[in-house]
PAPADO-25308 format. One line per 5 residues: their letters; for each residue x, y, z of C-alpha. Coordinates in nm, 3 decimals, decimal comma. Layout:
! PAPADO-25308
A = X/Y/Z ~ ... $
This chain:
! PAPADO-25308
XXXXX = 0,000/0,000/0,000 ~ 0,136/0,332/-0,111 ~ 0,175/0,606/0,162 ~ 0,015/0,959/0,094 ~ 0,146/1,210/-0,014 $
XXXXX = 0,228/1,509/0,242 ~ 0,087/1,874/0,132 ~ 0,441/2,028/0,026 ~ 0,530/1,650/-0,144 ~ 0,232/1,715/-0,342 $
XXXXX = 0,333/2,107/-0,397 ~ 0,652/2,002/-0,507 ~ 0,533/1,679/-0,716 ~ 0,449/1,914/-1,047 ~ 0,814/2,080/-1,023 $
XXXXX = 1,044/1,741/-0,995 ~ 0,772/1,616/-1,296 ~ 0,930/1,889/-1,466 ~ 1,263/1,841/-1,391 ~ 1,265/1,456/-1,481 $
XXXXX = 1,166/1,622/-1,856 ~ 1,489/1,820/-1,841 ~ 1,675/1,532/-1,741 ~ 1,959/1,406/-1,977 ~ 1,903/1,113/-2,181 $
XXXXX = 1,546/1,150/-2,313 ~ 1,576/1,318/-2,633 ~ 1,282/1,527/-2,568 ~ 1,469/1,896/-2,488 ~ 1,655/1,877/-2,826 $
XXXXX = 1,319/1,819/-3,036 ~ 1,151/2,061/-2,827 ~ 1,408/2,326/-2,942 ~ 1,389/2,251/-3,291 ~ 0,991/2,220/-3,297 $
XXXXX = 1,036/2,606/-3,130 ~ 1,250/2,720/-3,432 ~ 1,021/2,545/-3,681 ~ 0,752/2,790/-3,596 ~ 1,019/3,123/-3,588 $
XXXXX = 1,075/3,044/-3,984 ~ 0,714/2,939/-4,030 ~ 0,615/3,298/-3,890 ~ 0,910/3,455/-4,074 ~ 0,824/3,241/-4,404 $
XXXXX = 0,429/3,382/-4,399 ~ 0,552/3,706/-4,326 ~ 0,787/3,728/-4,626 ~ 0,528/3,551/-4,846 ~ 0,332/3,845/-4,783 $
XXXXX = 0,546/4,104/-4,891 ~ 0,627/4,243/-4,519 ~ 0,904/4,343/-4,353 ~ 0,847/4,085/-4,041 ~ 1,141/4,204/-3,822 $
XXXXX = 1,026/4,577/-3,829 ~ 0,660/4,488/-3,796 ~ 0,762/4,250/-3,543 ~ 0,961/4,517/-3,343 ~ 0,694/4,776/-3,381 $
XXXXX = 0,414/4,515/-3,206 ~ 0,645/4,449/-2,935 ~ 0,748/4,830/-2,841 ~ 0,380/4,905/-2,905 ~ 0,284/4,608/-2,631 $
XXXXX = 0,612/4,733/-2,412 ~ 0,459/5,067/-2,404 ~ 0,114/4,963/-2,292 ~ 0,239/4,779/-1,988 ~ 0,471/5,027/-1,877 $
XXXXX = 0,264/5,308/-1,850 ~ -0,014/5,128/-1,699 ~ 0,308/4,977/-1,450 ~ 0,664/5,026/-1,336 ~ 0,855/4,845/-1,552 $
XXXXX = 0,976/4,565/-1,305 ~ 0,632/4,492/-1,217 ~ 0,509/4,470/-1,592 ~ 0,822/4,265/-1,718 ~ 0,817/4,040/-1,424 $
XXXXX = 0,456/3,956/-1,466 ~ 0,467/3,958/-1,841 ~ 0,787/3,628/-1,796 ~ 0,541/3,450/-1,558 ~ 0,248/3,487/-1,755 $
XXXXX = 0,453/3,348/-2,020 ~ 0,619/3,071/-1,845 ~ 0,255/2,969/-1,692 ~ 0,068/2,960/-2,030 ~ 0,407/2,727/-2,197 $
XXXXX = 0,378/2,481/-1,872 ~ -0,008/2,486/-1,884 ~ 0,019/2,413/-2,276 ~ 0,258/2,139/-2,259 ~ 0,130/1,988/-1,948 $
XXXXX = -0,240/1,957/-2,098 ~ -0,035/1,838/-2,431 ~ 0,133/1,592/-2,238 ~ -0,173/1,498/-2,024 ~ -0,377/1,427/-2,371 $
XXXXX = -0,096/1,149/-2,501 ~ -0,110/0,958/-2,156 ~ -0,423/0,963/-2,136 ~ -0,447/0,766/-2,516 ~ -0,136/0,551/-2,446 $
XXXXX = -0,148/0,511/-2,052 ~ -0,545/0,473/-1,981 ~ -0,512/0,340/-1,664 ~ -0,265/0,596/-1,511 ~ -0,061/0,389/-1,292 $
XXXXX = 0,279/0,555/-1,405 ~ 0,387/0,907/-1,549 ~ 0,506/0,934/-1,926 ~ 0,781/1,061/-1,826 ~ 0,912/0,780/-1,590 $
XXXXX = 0,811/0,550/-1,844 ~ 1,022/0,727/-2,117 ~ 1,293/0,753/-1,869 ~ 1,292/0,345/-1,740 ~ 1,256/0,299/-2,164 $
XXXXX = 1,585/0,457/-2,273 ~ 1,770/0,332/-1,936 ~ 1,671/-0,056/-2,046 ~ 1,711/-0,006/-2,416 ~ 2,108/0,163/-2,287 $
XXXXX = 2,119/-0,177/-2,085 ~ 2,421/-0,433/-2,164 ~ 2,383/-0,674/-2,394 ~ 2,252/-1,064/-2,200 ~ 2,311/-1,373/-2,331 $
XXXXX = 2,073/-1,595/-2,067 ~ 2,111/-1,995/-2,139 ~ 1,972/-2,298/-1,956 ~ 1,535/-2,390/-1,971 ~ 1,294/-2,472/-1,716 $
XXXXX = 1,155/-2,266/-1,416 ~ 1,517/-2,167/-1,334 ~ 1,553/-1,910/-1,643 ~ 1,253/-1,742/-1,647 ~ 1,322/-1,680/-1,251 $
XXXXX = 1,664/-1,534/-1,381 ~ 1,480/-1,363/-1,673 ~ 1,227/-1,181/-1,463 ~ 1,511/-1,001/-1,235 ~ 1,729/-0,944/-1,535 $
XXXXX = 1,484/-0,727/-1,763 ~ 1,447/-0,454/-1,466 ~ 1,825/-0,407/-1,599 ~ 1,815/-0,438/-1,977 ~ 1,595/-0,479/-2,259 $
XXXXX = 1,897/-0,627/-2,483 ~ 1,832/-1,001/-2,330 ~ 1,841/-1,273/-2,544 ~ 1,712/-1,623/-2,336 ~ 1,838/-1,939/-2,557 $
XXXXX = 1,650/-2,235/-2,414 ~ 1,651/-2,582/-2,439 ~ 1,443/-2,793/-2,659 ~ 1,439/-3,143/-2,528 ~ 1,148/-3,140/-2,362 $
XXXXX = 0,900/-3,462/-2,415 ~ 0,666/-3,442/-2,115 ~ 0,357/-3,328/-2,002 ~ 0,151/-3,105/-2,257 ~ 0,445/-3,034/-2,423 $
XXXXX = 0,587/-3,408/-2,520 ~ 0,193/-3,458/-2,601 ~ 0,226/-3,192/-2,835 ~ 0,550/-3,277/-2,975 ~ 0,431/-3,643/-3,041 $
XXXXX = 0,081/-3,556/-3,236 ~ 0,158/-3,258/-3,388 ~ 0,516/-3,271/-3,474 ~ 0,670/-2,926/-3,299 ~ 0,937/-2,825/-3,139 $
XXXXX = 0,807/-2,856/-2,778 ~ 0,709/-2,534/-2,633 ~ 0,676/-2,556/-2,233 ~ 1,052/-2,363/-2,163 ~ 1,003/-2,127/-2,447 $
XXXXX = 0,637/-2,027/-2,295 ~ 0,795/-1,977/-1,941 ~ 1,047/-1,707/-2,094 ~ 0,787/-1,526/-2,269 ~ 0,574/-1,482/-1,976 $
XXXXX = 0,885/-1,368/-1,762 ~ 1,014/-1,103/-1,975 ~ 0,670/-0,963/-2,087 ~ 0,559/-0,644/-1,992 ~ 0,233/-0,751/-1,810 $
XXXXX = 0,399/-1,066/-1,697 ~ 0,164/-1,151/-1,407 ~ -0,159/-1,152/-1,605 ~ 0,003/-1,337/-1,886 ~ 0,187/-1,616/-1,680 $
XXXXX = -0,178/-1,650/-1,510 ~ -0,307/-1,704/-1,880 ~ -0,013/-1,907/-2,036 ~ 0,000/-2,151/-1,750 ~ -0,328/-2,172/-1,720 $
XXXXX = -0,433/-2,565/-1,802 ~ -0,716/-2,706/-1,926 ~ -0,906/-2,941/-1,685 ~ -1,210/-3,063/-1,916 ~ -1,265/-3,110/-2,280 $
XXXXX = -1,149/-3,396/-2,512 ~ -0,767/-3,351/-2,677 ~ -0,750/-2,999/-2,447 ~ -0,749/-3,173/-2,120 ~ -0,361/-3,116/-1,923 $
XXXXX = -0,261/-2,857/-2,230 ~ -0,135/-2,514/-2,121 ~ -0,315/-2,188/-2,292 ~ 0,077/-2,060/-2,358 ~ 0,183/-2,421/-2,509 $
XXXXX = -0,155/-2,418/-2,733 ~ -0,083/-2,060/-2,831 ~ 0,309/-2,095/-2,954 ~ 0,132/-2,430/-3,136 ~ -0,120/-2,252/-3,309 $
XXXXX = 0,153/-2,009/-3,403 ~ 0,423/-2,215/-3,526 ~ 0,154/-2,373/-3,764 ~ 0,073/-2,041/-3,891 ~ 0,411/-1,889/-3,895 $
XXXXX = 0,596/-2,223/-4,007 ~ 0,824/-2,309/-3,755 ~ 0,914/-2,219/-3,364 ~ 1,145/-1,948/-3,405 ~ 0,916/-1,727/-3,637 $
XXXXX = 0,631/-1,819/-3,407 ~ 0,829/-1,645/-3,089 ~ 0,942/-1,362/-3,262 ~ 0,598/-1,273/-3,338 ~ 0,441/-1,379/-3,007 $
XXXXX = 0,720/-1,166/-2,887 ~ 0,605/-0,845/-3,089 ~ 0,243/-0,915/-2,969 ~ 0,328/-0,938/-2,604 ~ 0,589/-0,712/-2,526 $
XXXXX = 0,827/-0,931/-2,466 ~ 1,156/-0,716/-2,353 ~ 1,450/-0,915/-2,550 ~ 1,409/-1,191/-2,742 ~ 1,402/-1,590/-2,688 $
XXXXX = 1,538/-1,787/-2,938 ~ 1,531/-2,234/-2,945 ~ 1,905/-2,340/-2,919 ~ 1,807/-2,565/-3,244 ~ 1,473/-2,618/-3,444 $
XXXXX = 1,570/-2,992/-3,441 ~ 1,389/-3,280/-3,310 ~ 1,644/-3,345/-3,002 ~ 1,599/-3,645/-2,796 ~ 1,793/-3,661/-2,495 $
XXXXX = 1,996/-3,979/-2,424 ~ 2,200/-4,087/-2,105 ~ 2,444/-4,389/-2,025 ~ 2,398/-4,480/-1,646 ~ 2,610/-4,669/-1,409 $
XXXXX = 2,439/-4,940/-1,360 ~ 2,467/-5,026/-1,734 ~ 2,060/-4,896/-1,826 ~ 2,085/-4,637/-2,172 ~ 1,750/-4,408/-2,136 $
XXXXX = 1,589/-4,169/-2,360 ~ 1,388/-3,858/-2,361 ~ 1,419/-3,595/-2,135 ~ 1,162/-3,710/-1,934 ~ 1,307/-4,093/-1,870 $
XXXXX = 1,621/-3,948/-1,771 ~ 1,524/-3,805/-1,406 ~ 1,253/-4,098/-1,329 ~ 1,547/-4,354/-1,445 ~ 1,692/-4,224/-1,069 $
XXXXX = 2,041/-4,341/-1,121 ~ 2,393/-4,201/-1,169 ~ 2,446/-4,036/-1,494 ~ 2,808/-4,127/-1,636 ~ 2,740/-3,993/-1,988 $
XXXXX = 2,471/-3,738/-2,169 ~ 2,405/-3,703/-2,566 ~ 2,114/-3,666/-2,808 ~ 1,993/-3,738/-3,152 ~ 2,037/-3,600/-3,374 $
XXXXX = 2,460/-3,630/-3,256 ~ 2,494/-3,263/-3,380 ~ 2,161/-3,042/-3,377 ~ 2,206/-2,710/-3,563 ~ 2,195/-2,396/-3,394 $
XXXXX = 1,957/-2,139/-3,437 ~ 2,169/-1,900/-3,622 ~ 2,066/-1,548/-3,443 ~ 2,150/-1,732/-3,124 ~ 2,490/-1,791/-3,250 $
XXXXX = 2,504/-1,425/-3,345 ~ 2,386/-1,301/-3,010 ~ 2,626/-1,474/-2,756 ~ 2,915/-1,353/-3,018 ~ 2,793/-1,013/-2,990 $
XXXXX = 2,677/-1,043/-2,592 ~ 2,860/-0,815/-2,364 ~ 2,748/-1,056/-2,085 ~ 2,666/-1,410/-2,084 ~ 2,506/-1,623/-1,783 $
XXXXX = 2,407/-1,942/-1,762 ~ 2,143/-2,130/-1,566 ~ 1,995/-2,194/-1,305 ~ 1,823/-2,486/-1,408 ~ 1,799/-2,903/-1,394 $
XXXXX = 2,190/-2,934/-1,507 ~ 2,121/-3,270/-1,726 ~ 1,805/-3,162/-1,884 ~ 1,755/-2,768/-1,884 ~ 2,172/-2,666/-1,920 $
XXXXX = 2,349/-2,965/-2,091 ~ 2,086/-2,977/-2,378 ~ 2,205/-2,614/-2,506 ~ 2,589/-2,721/-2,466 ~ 2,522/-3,053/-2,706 $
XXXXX = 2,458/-2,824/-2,974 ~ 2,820/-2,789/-3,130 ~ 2,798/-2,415/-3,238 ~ 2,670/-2,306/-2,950 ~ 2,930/-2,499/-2,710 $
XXXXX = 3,203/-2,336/-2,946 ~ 3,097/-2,030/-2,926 ~ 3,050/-2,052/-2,554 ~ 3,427/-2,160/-2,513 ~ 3,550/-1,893/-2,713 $
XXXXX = 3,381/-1,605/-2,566 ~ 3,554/-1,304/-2,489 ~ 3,323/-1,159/-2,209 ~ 3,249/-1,217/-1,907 ~ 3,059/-1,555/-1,799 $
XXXXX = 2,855/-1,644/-1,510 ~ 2,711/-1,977/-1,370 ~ 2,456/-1,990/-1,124 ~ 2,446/-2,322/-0,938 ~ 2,121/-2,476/-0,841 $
XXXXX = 2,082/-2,432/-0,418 ~ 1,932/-2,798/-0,411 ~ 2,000/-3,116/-0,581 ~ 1,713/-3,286/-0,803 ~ 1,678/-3,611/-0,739 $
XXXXX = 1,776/-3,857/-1,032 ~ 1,989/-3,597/-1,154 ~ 2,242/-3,469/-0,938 ~ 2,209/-3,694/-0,596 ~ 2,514/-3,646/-0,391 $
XXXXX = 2,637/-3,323/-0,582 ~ 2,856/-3,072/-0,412 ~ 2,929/-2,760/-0,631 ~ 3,253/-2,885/-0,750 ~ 3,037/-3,164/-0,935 $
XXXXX = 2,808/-2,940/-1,110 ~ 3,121/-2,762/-1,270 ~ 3,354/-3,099/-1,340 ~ 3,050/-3,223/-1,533 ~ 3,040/-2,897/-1,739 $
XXXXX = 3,361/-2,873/-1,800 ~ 3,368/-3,257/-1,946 ~ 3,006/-3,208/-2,163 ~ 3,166/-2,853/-2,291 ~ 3,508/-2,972/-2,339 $
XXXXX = 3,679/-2,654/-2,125 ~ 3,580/-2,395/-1,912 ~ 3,289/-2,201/-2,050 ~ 3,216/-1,949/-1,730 ~ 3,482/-1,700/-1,546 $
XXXXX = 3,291/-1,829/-1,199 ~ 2,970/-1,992/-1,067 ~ 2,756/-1,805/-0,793 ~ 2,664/-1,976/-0,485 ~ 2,377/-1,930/-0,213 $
XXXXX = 2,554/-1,849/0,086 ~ 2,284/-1,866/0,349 ~ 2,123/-2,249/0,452 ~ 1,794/-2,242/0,401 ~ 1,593/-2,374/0,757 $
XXXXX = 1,573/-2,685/0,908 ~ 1,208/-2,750/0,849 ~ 1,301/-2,710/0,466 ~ 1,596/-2,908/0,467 ~ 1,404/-3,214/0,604 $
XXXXX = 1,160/-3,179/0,408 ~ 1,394/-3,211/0,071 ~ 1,526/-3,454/0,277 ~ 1,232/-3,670/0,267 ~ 1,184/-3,641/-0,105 $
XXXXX = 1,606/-3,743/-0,128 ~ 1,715/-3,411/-0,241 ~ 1,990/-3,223/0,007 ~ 2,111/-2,857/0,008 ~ 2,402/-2,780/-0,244 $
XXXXX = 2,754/-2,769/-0,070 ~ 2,987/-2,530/-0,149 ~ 3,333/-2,716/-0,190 ~ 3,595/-2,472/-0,175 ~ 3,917/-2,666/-0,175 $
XXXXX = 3,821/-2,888/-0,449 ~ 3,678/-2,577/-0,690 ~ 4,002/-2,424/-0,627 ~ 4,171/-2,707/-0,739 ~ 3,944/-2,686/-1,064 $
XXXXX = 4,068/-2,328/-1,063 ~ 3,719/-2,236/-1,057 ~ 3,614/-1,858/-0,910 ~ 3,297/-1,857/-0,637 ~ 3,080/-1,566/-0,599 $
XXXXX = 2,878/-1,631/-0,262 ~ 2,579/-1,463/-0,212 ~ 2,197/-1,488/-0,052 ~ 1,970/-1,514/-0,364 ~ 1,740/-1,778/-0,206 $
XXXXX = 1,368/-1,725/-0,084 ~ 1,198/-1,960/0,110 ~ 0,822/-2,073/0,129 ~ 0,746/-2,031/0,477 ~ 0,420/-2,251/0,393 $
XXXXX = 0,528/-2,479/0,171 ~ 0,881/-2,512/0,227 ~ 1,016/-2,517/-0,132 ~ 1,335/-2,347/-0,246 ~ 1,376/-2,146/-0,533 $
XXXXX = 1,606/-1,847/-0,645 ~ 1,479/-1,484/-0,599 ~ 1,437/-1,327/-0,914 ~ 1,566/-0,953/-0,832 ~ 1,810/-1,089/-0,580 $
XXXXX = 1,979/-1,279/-0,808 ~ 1,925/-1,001/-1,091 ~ 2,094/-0,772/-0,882 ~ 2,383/-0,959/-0,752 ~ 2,462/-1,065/-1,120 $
XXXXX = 2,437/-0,715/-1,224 ~ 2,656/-0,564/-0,957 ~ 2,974/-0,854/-1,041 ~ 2,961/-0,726/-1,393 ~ 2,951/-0,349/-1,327 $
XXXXX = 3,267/-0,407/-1,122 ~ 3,428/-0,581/-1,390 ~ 3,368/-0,296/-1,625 ~ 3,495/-0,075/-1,381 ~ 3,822/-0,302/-1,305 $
């Protein structure tokens, strides 16, 4: 709940509204000057047209209007009324100008122009993000990071083959669309209406029954489009989607795994109920194609992060497409992964944080991050036991053996905590921020 306003806060309100349009940065002042000359020659244009001489006319109105106010008052009265009379009439003009565009392009009020314009040029000035991985994990990153930038490109995984989205990649032949539908919901302007309406799943009805709205829509519009990555780009355009998300490949991938006990599973979703140790990861086809533009973009990122999500089956999947593990490992910025604060069971049982970076480094070939963040604080008892219960544990940091890996920590509290439920999760501007701070430092270094 908003506290009110004090008299003199609302006094001064109209006067810092005014001084956030003179602020630097907008590109409003310099079109406002130039709009103001535009008229001087229009007036002096007319007047020539019509065979007068407009700067002897002009002078004679003025020294006729001079006249008339100082005779009726001393002249420091009459000129000092005469510059706020002007000034009044130019604020009352532009602010009823001003007021009539809101009012068409914000209806319901709930910001000023102005701070709109201003939070517009700061994001559009943002650094360029590369954001990698799939799941819940990047569209919790993705909803911090776009308070920050609007140059954020989210490459997610496409191995999917559960739920509504393995249904529709089996009868209709897409690319599945689950991950992709997360990111689009996180980095949309209205994002908590439209995650309401792209998660929202169909109870009843034959063939609709388990399907998400979002997974139906990005269906509906790779059909009409002609394949996934034209189908976000335009769902992107219609929702206001700050960035862009690209597929790390427009091939069919199916996820395979080697485990220790000898067992070879496929699909994604085999791989975690197979609950066993995972000695080796690939797909089919051996080497997907990469979305071109996603190529392009971590080439041309400024900033490139990675995760958090299921390691095997939200980060892997991206790195087993060659061109994007290549490009990844010869990167030139800086790099940042952020380690998952609990283990998933079938997936990474047992894993300290040194494990989540050896098996990286093997899928990748070499060392594709500068350093991997790490929740510093536990999280409480009653949630530890109940992970516990389910056979997931809390992820340990490691520190001799990452330094024997040569591997950089950044340890920080990005964690929130369900008092209710007791599930873990990162905190999306915690994390956001945290991120954003490391790399402003290393532009400053």
């Amino acid at each position: 709940m908003k506290r009110p306003l004090s008299p003199r806060s609302r006094r001064l309100r109209p006067i810092a509204r005014l001084w956030k349009w003179l602020s630097p940065g907008l590109h409003v002042k310099r079109w406002l000057l130039l709009s103001t000359i535009g008229i001087g020659l229009l007036i002096i244009g007319v007047a020539i047209l019509a065979r007068l001489t407009p700067v002897l006319l002009l002078s004679r109105l003025i020294g006729a209007i001079v006249d008339g106010l100082v005779a009726l008052m001393p002249w420091p009265v009459s000129g000092t009324l005469a510059i706020a009379g002007g000034l009044a009439l130019l604020w009352f003009g532009q602010r009823r100008f001003l007021g009539s565009i809101t009012q068409v392009l914000m209806p319901d009020g709930d910001e000023e122009l102005v701070d709109v314009l201003i939070n517009h040029h700061k994001l559009n000035r943002g650094a360029k993000i590369v954001a990698i991985g799939g799941g819940t994990g990047l569209s919790t990153l993705l909803r911090g990071l776009k308070n920050y930038s609007a140059n954020i490109t989210a490459i997610v995984t496409v191995a999917d083959d559960g739920g509504s989205s393995g249904r529709l990649r089996r009868e209709h032949g897409v690319l599945p669309p689950g991950d992709i539908r997360n990111c689009l919901a996180a980095l949309a302007d209205e994002e908590k209406l439209l995650t309401e309406l792209f998660q929202y799943r169909f109870q009843v009805g034959e063939g609709l029954s388990g399907h998400s709205f979002g997974n139906l829509f990005l269906t509906a519009m790779s059909d009409i489009t002609g394949d996934l990555e034209r189908a976000v780009t335009a769902s992107s355009q219609v929702l206001a989607v700050r960035g862009r998300v690209l597929p790390a490949t427009l091939e069919q991938m199916v996820l395979w795994a080697d485990m220790a006990d000898g067992r070879h599973v496929e699909g994604e979703s085999q791989i975690s109920a197979a609950r066993g140790r995972i000695v080796q990861i690939g797909c089919y086809p051996e080497q997907p194609r990469a979305v071109p533009q996603s190529v392009e973009d971590i080439r041309e990122a400024e900033y490139i992060l990675i995760g958090p999500g299921s390691l095997y089956t939200s980060i892997i999947p991206n790195l087993l497409v060659p061109e994007i593990r290549s490009a990844l490992l010869h990167r030139t910025v800086p790099c940042v992964y952020v380690c998952n604060i609990m283990s998933q069971v079938g997936e990474t049982d047992g894993f300290a944080v040194s494990d989540y970076v050896r098996v990286l480094d093997e899928v990748a070939g070499g060392r594709i991050f500068d350093l991997v963040l790490v929740q510093k604080r536990l999280p409480s008892e009653r949630a530890i036991a109940q992970y516990q219960r389910a056979g997931a544990h809390f992820t340990q940091l490691d520190r001799e053996v990452l330094a024997a890996l040569h591997c950089p920590t950044l340890v920080a509290d990005v964690m929130i905590e369900d008092g209710e439920k007791g599930t873990i999760r990162h905190d999306s501007q915690r994390l956001a921020g945290v991120l954003m701070r490391w790399y402003n430092r290393q532009k400053r270094a």
